[in-house]
N, C-alpha and C positions, 0 to 999 in steps of 0.2 A: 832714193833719199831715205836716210835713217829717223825716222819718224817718234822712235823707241826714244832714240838717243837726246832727240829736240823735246820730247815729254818729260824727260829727267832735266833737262836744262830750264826748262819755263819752270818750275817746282822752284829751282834754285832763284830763278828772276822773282818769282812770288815772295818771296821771302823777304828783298831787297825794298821791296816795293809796300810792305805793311799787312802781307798775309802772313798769319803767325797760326792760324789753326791747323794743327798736325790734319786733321780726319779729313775737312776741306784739299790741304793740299796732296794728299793722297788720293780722294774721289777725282782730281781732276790730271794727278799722273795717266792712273787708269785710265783716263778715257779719252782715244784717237780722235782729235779736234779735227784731226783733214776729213775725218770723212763728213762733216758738217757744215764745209765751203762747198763752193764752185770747185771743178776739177780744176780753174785754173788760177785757181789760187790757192795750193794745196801749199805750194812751196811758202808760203807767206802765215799758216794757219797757227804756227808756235811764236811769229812774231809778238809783243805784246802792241798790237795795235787793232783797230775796227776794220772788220770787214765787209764786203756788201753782199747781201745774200739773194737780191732780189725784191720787186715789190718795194724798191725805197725802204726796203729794212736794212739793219745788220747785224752781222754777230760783234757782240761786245769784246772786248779787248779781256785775257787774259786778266789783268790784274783786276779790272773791274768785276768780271762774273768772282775772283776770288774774294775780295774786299764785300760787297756783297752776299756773295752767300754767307760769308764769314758774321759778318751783320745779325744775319738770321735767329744764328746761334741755336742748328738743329740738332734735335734728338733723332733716335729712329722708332720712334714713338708718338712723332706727330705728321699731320695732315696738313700739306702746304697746295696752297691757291698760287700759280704763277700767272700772272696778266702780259703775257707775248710768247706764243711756245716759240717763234722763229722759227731757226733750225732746228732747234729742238737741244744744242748743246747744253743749257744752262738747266734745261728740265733732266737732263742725264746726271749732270751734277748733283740735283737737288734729290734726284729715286735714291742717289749712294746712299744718300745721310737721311731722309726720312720714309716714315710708314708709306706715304703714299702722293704720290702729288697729283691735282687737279690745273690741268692749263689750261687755257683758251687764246685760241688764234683765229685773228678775223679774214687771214688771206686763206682761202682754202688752200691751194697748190702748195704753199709753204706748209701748212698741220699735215697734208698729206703726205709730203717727203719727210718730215720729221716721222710721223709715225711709219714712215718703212723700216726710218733708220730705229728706231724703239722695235721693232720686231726685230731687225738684225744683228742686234747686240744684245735681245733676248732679256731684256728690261721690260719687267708684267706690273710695275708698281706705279705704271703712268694710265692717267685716264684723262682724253681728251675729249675738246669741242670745237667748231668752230661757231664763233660768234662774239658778242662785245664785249672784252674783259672791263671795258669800263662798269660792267654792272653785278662784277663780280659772277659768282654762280651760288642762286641763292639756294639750290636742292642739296646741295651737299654742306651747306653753313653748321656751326660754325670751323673758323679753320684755327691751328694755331699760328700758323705763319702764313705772310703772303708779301707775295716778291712782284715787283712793277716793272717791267723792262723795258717801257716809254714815260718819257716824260709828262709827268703833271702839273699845272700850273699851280695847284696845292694838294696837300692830302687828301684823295678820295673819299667822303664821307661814306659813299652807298660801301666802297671796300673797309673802310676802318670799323664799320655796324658789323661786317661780318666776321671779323676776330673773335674770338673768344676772350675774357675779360685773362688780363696776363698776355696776350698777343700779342705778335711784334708783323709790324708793317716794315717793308723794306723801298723805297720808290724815289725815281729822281725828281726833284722837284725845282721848275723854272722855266723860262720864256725860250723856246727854241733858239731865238737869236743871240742866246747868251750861255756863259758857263752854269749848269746846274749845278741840283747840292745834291747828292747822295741824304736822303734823311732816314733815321730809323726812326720809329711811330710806335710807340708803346700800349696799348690800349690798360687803361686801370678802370678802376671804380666809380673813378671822378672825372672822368675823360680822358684825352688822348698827351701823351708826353712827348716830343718830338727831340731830338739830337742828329747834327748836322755830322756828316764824316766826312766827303770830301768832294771836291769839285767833280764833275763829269759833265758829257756829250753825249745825248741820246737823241733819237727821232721822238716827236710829240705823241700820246697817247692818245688818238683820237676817235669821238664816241662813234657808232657805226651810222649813227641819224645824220649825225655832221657832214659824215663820208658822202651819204645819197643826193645830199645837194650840191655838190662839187660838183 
C-alpha cells in the first residue's frame, strides 16, 4: 500500500476541511499515521475518521488533530503540556512545531508503545509520564500551550492555573453523550477567554481517583 501517496492526499483533505496552517499541514505529511494504529487497521489510517487504539481510547480523526493543533497557534519556541499521549500521534505532530512537549498518559501499555514509537522516529523533544493529566504536571508549569485530547465537562481550572498569562488552552468541552465543542481558552490578566471552533467526538477525560472506584 502507498502510504507516501495517501500522506500527500490527507494534506489535500486537510485543506478542504478548514486546516489552513502551512507548518501544521506539513508536520503532519511528514509523519506515517499507520504506524500509530493497530496493524489492522493500517489500511484505514489516512482515512479522515476515528480509530480505536485500545484501552477504549482513539486516535482522532485527521482533520481534528489538524483543526487543533492549528488552534494552538505554535512557535518553536514554546513548551506544550498535552493531556492524552494515546498513540502518541498527535504528540509527534506537536515536537514538529514546538521546543518541547510534555504528555501524560494514564494507561501505561499505551505511553509505552507511543514511547517506542518516539525512539523510532528519533523524536528527543518529547518527555513523558504516566499518570493523571487531569492535574496537569505541576514541575514543569508554566506552559505556553496545552492541548486536551479527552473531553471535559468544562475548562480545567487546575490546567488553565498552569498557562502562562498569554496561554492558550486547546480542549473538547461537553457531556460524552453528546456533540462537543472544540474550545480555545485564552489565559489573560483578568481571567480566562474562551471561543468555540467546532463540533467533535472524544472519549471523556477522566480523573485517575474516579478510575479506582469503578
Amino acid at each position: 500500500m502507498n502510504f507516501d501517496h495517501r500522506r500527500v492526499q490527507i494534506v489535500l483533505a486537510l485543506r478542504r476541511l478548514g486546516v489552513t496552517d502551512t507548518a501544521v499541514m506539513a508536520a503532519m505529511e511528514a509523519i506515517p499515521r499507520e504506524l500509530f494504529v493497530p496493524p489492522s487497521l493500517r489500511r484505514h489510517a489516512y482515512q479522515d475518521a476515528t480509530l480505536p487504539i485500545g484501552y477504549e481510547q482513539t486516535l482522532s480523526q485527521p482533520s481534528v488533530v489538524g483543526i487543533m493543533t492549528q488552534a494552538l497557534r505554535l512557535t518553536d519556541r514554546m513548551k506544550v503540556l498535552e493531556v492524552g499521549t494515546g498513540s502518541g500521534y498527535q504528540t509527534v505532530v506537536l515536537a514538529r512545531l514546538a521546543r518541547r512537549v510534555y504528555s501524560v498518559e494514564r494507561h501505561k501499555p499505551l505511553l509505552e508503545n507511543a514511547e517506542a514509537r518516539f525512539q523510532d522516529l528519533q523524536i528527543n523533544n518529547i518527555t513523558t509520564k504516566c499518570g493523571d493529566g487531569t492535574i496537569g504536571w505541576k514541575e514543569q508549569t508554566p506552559f505556553d500551550r496545552i492541548i486536551v485530547t479527552a473531553a471535559s465537562l468544562d475548562v480545567p481550572p487546575v490546567l488553565a492555573d498552569q498557562l502562562t498569562i498569554g496561554g492558550v488552552m486547546v480542549v473538547p468541552i461537553g457531556l460524552e453523550s453528546t456533540l462537543q465543542k472544540i474550545v480555545r481558552v485564552t489565559r489573560t490578566m483578568n481571567g480566562l477567554e474562551t471561543e468555540e471552533l467546532r463540533d467533535v467526538n472524544f472519549v471523556p477525560l477522566i480523573p485517575t481517583e474516579v478510575l479506582a472506584k469503578v
